[in-house]
LOPANU-47166 format. One line per 5 residues: number of its first residue (from 1); their letters; for each residue x, y, z of C-alpha. Coordinates in Angstrom, 1 decimal, decimal comma, padded with zeros to 4 digits, m for minus. Layout:
! LOPANU-47166
NUM> A> X:Y:Z ~ ... $
! end
This chain:
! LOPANU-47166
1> XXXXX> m013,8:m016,8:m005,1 ~ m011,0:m018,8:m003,2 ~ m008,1:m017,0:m001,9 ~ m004,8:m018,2:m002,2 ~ m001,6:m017,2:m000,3 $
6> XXXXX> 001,1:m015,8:m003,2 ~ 003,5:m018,7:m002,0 ~ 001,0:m021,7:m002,3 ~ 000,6:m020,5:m006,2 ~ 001,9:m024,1:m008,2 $
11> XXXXX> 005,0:m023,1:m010,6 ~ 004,4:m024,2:m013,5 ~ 007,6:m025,4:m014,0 ~ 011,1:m026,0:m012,1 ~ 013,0:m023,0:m013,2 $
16> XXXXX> 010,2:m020,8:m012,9 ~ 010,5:m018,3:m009,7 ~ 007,8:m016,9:m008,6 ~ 009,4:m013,4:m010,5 ~ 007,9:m015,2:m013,2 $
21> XXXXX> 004,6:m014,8:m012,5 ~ 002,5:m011,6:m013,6 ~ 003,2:m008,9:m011,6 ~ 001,3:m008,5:m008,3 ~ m000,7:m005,4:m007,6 $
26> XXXXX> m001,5:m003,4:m005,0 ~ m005,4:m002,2:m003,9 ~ m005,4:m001,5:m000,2 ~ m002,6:m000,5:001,9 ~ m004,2:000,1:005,7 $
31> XXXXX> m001,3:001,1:008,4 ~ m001,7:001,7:012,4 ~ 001,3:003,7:013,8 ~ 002,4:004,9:017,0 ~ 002,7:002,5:020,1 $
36> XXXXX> 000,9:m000,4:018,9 ~ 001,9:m001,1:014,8 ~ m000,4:m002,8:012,3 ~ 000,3:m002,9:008,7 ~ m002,4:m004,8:006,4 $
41> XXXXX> m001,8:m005,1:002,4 ~ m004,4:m006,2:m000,4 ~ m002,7:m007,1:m003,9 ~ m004,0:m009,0:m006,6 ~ m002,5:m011,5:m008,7 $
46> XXXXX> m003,4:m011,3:m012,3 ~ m004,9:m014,6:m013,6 ~ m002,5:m016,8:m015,8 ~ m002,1:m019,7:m018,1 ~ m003,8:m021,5:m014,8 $
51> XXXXX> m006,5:m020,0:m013,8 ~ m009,3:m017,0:m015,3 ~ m009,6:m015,1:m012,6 ~ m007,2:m013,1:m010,2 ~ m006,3:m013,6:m007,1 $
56> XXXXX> m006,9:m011,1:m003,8 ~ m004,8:m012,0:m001,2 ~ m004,3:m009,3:002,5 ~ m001,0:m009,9:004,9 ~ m001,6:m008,4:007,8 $
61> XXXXX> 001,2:m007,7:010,2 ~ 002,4:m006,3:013,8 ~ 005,8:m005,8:012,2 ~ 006,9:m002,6:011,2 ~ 007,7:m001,4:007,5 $
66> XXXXX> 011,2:000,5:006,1 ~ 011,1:004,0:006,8 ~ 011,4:004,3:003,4 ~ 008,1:002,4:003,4 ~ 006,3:005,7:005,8 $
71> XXXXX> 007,8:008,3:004,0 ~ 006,6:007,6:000,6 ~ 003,0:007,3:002,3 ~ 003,2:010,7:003,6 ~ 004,4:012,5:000,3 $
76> XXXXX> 000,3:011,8:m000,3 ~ m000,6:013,9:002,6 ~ m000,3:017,2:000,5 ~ m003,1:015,3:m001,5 ~ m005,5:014,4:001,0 $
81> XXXXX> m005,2:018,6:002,6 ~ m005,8:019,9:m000,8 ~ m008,7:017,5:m001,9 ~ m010,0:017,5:001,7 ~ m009,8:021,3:001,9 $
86> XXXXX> m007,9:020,9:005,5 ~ m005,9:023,5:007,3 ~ m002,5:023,1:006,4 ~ m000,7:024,5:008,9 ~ m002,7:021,9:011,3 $
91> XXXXX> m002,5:018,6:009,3 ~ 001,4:019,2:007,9 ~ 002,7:016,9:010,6 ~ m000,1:014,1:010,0 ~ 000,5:010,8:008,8 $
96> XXXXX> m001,0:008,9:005,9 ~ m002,8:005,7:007,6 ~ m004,3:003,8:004,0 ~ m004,1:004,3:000,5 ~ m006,6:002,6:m002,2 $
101> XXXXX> m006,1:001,9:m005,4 ~ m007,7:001,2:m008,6 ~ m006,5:001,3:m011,6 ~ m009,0:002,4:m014,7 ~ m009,3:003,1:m018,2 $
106> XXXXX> m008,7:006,6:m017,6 ~ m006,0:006,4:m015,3 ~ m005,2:005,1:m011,2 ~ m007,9:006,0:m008,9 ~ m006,8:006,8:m005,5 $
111> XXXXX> m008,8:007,2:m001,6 ~ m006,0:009,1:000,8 ~ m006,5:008,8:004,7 ~ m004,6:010,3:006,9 ~ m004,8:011,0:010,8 $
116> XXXXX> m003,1:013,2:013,5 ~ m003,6:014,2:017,0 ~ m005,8:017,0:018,0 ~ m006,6:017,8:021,6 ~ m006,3:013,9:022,6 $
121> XXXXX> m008,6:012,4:019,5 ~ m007,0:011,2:016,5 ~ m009,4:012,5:013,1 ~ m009,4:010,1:010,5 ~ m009,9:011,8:007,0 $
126> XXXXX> m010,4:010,7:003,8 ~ m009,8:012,1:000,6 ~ m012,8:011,4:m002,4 ~ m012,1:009,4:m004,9 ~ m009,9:010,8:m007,3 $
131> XXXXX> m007,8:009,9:m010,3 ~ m004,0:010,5:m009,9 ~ m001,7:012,8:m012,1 ~ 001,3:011,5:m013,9 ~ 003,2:012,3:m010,7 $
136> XXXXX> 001,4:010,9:m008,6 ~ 001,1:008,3:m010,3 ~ 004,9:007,5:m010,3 ~ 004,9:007,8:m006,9 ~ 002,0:004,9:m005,9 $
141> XXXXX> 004,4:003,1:m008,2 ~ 006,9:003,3:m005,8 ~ 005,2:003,2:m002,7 ~ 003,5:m000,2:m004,3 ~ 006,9:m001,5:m004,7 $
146> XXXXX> 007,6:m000,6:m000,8 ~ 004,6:m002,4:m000,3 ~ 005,3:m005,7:m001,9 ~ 008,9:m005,7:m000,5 ~ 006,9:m006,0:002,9 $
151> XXXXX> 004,6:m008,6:001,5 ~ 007,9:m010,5:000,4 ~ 009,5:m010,3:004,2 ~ 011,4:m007,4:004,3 ~ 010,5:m005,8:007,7 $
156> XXXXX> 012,3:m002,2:009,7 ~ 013,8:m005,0:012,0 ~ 015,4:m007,5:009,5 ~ 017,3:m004,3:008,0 ~ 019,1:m004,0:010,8 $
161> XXX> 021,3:m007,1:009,4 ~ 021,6:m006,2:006,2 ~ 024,8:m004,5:005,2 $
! end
């Protein structure tokens, strides 16, 4: 299957923006925090009047997100402790590093890892597979739509202009 950057997609016609087109979802959402940031995002683009199949496109990035962007990330780590079974009280300042997605019949199935610092290493957990609640649900909404805003340029730095 060929991939094919969101912005090379042909419009189909003048006044279509590319709002027109189906909406764009996310399946992977891999971050690297600290000194040295790395944010990389899958989404797919649902096929069209152009083409059968969808699209899987990953931007990959040394630019930080909003912190909007990290903190709806982390309202998952409550997830990954409970499924994982971890100490709370050790992993309650930990950060959420990736997030999959897939979205099934019955309902959005979800891998959580997260990381933190203990005694110089840096555990990477991950949660099983699980399918979401309602609530949780609502929330990779959200941090989807984070997600694309970064895929569409908006970046920690460039909000520093914005009024």
């Amino acid at each position: 299957m060929k991939v094919t950057a969101f912005r090379d997609i042909p419009l189909k016609k003048e006044t279509e923006s590319l709002s027109d087109l189906k909406p764009r979802q996310i399946t992977k959402i891999e971050t690297q925090r600290g000194k040295k940031t790395k944010i990389s995002i899958t989404y797919e683009i649902p096929p069209d009047g152009n083409r059968s199949e969808s699209l899987t496109t990953t931007i990959t990035s040394e630019e930080e997100a909003t912190s909007e962007f990290y903190e709806l990330l982390d309202e998952l780590l409550p997830i990954l402790i409970e499924t994982i079974g971890l100490d709370e009280t050790l992993w309650l300042d930990a950060q959420v590093i990736g997030l999959s997605v897939k979205r099934e019949k019955q309902g959005t199935g979800i891998n959580i890892t997260g990381t933190r610092e203990i005694n110089g290493a840096h555990p990477c957990p991950t949660s099983p597979y699980v399918i979401a609640e309602e609530e949780t649900e609502n929330l990779i909404k959200e941090i989807e739509a984070e997600a694309l805003k970064y895929v569409d340029g908006k970046r920690r730095q460039q909000s520093l202009f914005d009024q």
